[in-house]
C-alpha positions in Angstrom: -29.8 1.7 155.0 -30.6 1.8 151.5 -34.1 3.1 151.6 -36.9 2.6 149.0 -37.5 4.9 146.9 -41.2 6.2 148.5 -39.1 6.8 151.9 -36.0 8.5 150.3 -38.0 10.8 148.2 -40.0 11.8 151.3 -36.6 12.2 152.8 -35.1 14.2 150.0 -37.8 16.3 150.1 -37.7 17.5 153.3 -33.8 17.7 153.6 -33.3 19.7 150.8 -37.1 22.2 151.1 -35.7 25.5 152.2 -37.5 29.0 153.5 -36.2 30.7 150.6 -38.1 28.1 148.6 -41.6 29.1 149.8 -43.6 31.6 148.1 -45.0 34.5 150.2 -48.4 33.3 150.5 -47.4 29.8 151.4 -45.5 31.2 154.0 -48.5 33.7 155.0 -51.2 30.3 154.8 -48.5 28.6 156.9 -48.8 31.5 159.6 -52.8 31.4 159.6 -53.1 27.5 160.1 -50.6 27.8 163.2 -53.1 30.5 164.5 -55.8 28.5 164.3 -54.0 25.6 165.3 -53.0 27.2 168.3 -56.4 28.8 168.8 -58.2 25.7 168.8 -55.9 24.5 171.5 -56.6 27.3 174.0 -60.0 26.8 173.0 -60.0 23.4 174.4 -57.9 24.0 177.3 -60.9 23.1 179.9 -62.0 20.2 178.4 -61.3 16.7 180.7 -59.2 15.1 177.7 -56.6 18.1 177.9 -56.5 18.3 182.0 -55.8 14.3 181.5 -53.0 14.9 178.8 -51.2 18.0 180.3 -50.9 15.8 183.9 -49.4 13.4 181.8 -47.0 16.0 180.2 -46.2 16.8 183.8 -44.8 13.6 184.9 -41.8 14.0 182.7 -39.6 16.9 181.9 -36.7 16.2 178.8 -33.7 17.3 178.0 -33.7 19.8 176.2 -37.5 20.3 177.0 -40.4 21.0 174.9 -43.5 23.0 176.6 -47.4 22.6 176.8 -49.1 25.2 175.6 -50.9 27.5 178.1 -49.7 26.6 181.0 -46.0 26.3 180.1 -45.2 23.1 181.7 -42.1 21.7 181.0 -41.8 18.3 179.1 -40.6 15.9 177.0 -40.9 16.5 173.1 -43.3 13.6 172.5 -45.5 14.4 175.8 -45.7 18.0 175.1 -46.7 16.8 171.5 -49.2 14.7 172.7 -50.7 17.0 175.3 -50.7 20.2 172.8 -52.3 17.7 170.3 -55.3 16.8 172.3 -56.3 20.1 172.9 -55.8 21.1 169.0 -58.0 17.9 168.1 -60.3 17.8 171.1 -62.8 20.2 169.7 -63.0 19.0 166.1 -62.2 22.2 164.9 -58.5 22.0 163.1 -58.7 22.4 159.5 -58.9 19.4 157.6 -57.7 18.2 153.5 -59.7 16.0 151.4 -58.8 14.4 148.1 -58.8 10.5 147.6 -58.7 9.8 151.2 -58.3 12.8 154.3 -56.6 14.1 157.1 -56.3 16.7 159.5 -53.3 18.4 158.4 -52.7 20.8 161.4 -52.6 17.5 163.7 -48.9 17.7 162.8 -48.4 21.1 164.2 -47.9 19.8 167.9 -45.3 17.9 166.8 -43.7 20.3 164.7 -44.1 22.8 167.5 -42.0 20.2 170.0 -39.1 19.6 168.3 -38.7 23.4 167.5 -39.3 24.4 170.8 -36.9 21.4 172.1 -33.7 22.3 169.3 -34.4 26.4 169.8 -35.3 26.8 166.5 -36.4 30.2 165.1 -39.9 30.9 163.4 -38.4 30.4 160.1 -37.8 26.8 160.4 -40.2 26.2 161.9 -42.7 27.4 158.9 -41.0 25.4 156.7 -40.8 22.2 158.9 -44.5 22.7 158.9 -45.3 22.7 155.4 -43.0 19.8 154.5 -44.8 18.2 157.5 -48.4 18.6 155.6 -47.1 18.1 152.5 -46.1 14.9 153.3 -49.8 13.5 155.6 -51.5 15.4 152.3 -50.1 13.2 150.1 -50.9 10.4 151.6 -54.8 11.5 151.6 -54.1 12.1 147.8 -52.8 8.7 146.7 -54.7 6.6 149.0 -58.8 5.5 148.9 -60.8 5.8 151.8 -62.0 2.9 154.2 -59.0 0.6 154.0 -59.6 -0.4 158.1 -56.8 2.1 158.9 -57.4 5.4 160.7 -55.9 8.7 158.6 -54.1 9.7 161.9 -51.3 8.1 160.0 -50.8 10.3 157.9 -50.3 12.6 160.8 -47.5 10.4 162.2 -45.5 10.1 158.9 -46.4 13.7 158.8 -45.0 14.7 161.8 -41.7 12.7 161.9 -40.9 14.4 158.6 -41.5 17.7 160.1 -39.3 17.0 163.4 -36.7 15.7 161.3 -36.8 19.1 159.3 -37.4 21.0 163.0 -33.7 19.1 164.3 -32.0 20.1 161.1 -31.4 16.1 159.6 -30.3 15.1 156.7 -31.8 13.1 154.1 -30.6 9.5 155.4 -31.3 10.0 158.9 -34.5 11.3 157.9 -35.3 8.6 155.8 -34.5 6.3 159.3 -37.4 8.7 160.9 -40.0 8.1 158.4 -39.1 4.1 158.7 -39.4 4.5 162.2 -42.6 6.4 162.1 -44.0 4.4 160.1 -43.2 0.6 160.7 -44.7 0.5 164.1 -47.9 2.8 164.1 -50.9 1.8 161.8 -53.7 2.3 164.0 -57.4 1.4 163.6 -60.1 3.3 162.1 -62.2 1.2 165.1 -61.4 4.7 166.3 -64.3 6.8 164.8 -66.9 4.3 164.8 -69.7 3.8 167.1 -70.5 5.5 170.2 -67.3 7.8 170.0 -64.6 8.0 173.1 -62.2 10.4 174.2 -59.6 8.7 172.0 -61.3 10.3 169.4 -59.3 13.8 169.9 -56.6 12.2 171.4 -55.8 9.8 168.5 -54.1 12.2 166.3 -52.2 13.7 169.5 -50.7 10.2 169.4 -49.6 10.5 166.3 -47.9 13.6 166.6 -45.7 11.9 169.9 -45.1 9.0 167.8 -44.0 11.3 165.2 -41.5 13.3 166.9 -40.4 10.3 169.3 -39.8 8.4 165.1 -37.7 11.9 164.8 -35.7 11.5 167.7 -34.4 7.9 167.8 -33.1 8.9 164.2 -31.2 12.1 165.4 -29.9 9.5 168.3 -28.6 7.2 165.6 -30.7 4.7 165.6 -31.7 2.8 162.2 -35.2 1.8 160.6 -36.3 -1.5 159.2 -35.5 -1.2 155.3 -38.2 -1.1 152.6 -40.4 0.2 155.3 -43.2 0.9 152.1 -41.9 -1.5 149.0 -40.9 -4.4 151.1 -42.1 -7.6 151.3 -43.8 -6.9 154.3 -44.1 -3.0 154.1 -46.6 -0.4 154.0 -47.7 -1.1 150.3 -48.9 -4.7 151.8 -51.4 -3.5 153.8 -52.2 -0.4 151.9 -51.6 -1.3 148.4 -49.5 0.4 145.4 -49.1 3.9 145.3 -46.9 6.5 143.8 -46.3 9.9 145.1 -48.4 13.2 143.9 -45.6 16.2 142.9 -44.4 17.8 146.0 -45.2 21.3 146.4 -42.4 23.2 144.4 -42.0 20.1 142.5 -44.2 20.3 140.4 -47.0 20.7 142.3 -49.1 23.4 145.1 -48.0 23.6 148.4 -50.5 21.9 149.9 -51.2 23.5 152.7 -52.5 26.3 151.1 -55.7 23.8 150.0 -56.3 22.7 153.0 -59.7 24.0 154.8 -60.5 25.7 158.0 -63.2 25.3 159.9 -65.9 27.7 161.0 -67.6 25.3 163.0 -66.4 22.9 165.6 -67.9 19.4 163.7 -66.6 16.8 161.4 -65.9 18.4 158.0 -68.6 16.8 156.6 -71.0 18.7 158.9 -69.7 22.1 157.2 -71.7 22.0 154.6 -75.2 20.8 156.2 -74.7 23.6 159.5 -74.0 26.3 156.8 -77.1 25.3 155.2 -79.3 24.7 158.4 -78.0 28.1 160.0 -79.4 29.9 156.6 -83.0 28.0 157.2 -82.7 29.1 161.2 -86.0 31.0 162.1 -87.9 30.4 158.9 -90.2 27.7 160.9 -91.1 27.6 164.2 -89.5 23.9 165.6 -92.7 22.7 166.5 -94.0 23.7 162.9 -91.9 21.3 161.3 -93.2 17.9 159.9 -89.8 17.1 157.7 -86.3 18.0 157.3 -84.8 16.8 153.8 -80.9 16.8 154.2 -79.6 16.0 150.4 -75.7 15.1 150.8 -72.8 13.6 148.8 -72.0 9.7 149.5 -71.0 10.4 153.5 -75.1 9.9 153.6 -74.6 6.7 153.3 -73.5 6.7 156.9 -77.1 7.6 158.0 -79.4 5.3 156.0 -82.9 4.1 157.7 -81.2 0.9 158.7 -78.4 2.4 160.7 -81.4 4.7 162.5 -80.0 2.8 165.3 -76.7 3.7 165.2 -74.6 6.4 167.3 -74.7 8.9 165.2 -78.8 8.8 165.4 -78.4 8.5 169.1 -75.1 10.0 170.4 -74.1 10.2 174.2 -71.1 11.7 174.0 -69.7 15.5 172.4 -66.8 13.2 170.3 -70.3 11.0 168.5 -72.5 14.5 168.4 -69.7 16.3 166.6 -70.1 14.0 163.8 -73.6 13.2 163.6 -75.1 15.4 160.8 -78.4 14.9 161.7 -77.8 15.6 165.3 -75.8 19.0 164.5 -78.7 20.1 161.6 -81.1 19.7 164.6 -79.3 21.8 167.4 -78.7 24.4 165.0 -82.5 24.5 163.8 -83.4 25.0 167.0 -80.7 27.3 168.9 -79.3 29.1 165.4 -75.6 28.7 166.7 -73.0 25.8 167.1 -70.2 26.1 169.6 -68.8 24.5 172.5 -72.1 24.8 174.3 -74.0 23.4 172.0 -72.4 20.0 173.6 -73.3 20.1 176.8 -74.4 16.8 178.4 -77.9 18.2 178.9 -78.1 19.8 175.5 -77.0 16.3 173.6 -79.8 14.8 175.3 -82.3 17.1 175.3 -85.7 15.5 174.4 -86.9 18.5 172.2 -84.0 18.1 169.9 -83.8 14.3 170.1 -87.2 14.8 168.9 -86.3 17.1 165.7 -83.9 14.6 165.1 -86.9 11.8 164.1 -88.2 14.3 161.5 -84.8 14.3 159.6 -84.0 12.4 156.8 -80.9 12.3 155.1 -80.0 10.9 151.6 -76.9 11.0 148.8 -77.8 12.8 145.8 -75.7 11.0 143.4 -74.9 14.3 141.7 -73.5 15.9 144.9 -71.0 12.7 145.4 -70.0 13.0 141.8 -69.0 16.4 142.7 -67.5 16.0 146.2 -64.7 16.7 146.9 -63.7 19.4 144.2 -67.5 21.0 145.7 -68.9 19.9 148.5 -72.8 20.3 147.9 -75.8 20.0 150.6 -79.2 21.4 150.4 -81.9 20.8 153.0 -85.4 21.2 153.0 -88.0 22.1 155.8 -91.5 20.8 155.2 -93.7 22.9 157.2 -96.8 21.1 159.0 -99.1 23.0 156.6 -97.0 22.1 153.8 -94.8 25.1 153.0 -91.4 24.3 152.0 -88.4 25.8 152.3 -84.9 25.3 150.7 -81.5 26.3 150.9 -78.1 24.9 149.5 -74.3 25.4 149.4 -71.4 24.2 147.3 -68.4 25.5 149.1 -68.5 25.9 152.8 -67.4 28.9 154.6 -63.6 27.8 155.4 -62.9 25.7 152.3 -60.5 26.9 150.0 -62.0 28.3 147.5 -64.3 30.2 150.1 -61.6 30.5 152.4 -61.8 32.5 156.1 -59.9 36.2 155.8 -57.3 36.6 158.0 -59.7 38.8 160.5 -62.3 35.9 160.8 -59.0 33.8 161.5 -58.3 36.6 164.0 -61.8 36.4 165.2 -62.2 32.8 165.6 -58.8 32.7 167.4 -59.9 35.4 169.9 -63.2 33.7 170.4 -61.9 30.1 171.1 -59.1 32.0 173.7 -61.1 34.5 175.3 -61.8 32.1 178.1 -57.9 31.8 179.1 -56.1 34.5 177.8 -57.3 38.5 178.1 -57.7 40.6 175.0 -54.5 42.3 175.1 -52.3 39.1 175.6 -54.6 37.1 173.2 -53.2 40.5 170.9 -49.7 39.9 171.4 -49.4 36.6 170.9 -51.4 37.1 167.3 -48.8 39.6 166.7 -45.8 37.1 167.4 -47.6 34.7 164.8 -48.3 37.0 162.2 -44.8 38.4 162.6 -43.2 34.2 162.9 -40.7 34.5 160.1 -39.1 37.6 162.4 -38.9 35.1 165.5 -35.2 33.9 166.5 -36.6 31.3 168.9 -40.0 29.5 168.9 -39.6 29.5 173.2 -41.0 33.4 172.5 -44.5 31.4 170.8 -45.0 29.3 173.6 -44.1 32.0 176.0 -46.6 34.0 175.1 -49.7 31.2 175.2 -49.4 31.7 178.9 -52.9 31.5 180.4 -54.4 33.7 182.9 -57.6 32.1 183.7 -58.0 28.7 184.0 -61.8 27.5 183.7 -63.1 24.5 185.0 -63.2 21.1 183.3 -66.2 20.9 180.9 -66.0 17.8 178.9 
């Protein structure tokens, strides 16, 4: 087919974006978001949405096969994809990229991981099939404006077919056929993360990734895409509206995935900023000293305004609402001085002494933060003490963004915190080693070797 020009430069791109090409701390970033991409999987190994997804995985076996990681089970690409993806999503704590609209970049790195796996490809490839892979979801969240009805996991799909197509060694025109394929039949809802929050929450970008390397595969199979997939009549620009490209990284442009932000706490992104601030006021006021809290934001405040006080995030049930309720993460964290998985524990979600914090919290959009937001990402809170003592704290850049970025022994140290539950100390050690030392690996089967669990908890979800 004679593709538009959005798809073939998409498909030019990754076709002709070569190891050699990458500078050596794009290829080093590259290596720390697979870390923690694969350290927020083991993290979430436990939880019911990944025990679902990996039986799943099990009932099918490909040819070649891709694994699941942890407990090695053989699959098929785009079920191994889909099961690695829930555990990497299922905790909220993948990094995440924000410009005119967002995404979780590292959502692609299931998929990527798949088609590697599946086509025996070495660690070189794979880093570079990665970072065409979030260079091309990135983009997307830089050209397009938020709230359009459609969920940003699609940027992870069109993301992830690029990626496989990159992993399986196509050329531009059957990649272009990939990206049609990803993209013509998968525009799914941003009904997703709005009101009381499911399981299809974490399991959302998981389907993008399979949809993404399943996209990948019908092209290396020879099968064609509908033409104009984005300019058409019908095509993406319809629904979404006109865009042009950013520069590609090397083009003209950064390698994107060298902006994009990890997390240091398992929440929504826009919780960063508020838990950093809340964990700085822990311990200044006894909880049942407190009268106010005063949570100053950018525009996501909006989301929280008196007449929403009804609303899930003011009341959630489940771990997928409380992981993005601000006011409900400011609270546990004023009165426990941590956030991790723990913290959402059916019991503690509920717990009447938080729930009760809660009602003292207001939260409101300076109009100065959202002019800021997102080249800073401003919050400042203030506790009102019942006899009227006040205390403040604020932060611009959250411990994980970019410009504040994690070193690579706090990547190290979150990684070995989120495994410690399934993997030992020493194999959680050599499989960091293997991951640091990626660009040596003839075969990616040595990564996924080496995720191999050795205690399995039980379910927590």
């Amino acid at each position: 087919m004679p593709p538009d020009n959005h798809v073939a430069a998409l498909g030019r791109y990754a076709a002709n974006l070569h190891y050699d090409d990458l500078p050596p701390a794009v290829v080093h970033e590259t290596k720390r978001k697979l870390i923690d991409a694969i350290g927020c999987a083991l993290g979430a190994y436990a939880d019911e949405p990944c025990v679902i997804a990996r039986a799943l995985a099990r009932s099918a076996r490909g040819e070649p096969p891709a694994r699941v990681i942890g407990s090695l089970d053989a699959s098929t690409p785009e079920l191994a994809a889909f099961a690695n993806g829930t555990m990497v999503r299922a905790q909220d704590f993948n990094d995440s990229y924000l410009a005119g609209s967002s995404c979780h970049p590292s959502d692609t790195i299931p998929a990527v991981l798949a088609a590697a796996e599946s086509a025996r490809a070495g660690g070189r490839q794979l880093i570079t099939a990665v970072v065409a892979a979030y260079e091309a979801a990135c983009n997307f969240a830089d050209v397009m404006t938020r709230e359009q009805g459609w969920d940003n996991v699609f940027f992870d799909t069109v993301g992830s077919a690029l990626g496989c197509a990159h992993a399986f060694g196509l050329d531009a025109e059957c990649t272009a056929h990939a990206l049609a394929l990803a993209i013509t039949p998968n525009l799914p809802l941003a009904q997703t993360r709005l009101g009381e929050l499911s399981m299809w929450k974490g399991c959302a970008a998981a389907n993008a990734a399979r949809n993404g390397v399943f996209a990948a595969m019908l092209a290396r199979a020879g099968i064609t895409g509908p033409q104009n997939t984005i300019e058409g009549r019908w095509g993406l620009q319809r629904v979404l509206g006109a865009f042009e490209w950013a520069p590609f990284g090397g083009q003209g442009g950064p390698y994107r995935i060298a902006e994009t932000h990890l997390k240091f706490y398992p929440a929504v992104v826009h919780a960063q900023s508020p838990v950093a601030v809340a964990l700085k006021l822990f311990g200044r006021v006894a909880a049942d000293d407190i009268k106010t809290v005063t949570i100053d934001s950018y525009w996501v405040a909006r989301r929280y305004s008196d007449n929403e006080r009804a609303a899930s995030l003011w009341h959630p049930q489940t771990r997928e609402t409380a992981d993005h309720s601000i006011v409900w993460l400011v609270a546990a964290v004023l009165l426990d001085g941590e956030l991790t998985a723990d913290s959402f524990k059916p019991q503690r979600i509920n717990d009447p002494a938080l729930r009760a914090l809660m009602q003292k919290i207001v939260i409101r959009e300076n109009p100065e933060f959202s002019a800021a937001y997102p080249a800073r990402w401003p919050c400042r809170i203030e506790i009102e003490s019942c006899s009227g003592t006040r205390y403040c704290e604020a932060v611009d850049y959250f411990k994980g963004h970019s410009l504040n970025p994690l070193s690579d022994a706090e990547v190290e140290t979150k990684f070995r915190s989120l495994s410690a539950d399934v993997l030992d100390g020493n194999k959680a050690g050599v499989l960091l080693d293997k991951l640091w030392r990626l660009d040596t690996i003839a075969d990616i089967g040595e990564i996924i070797d080496a995720t191999a669990v050795n205690v399995r908890r039980k379910t927590t979800h």
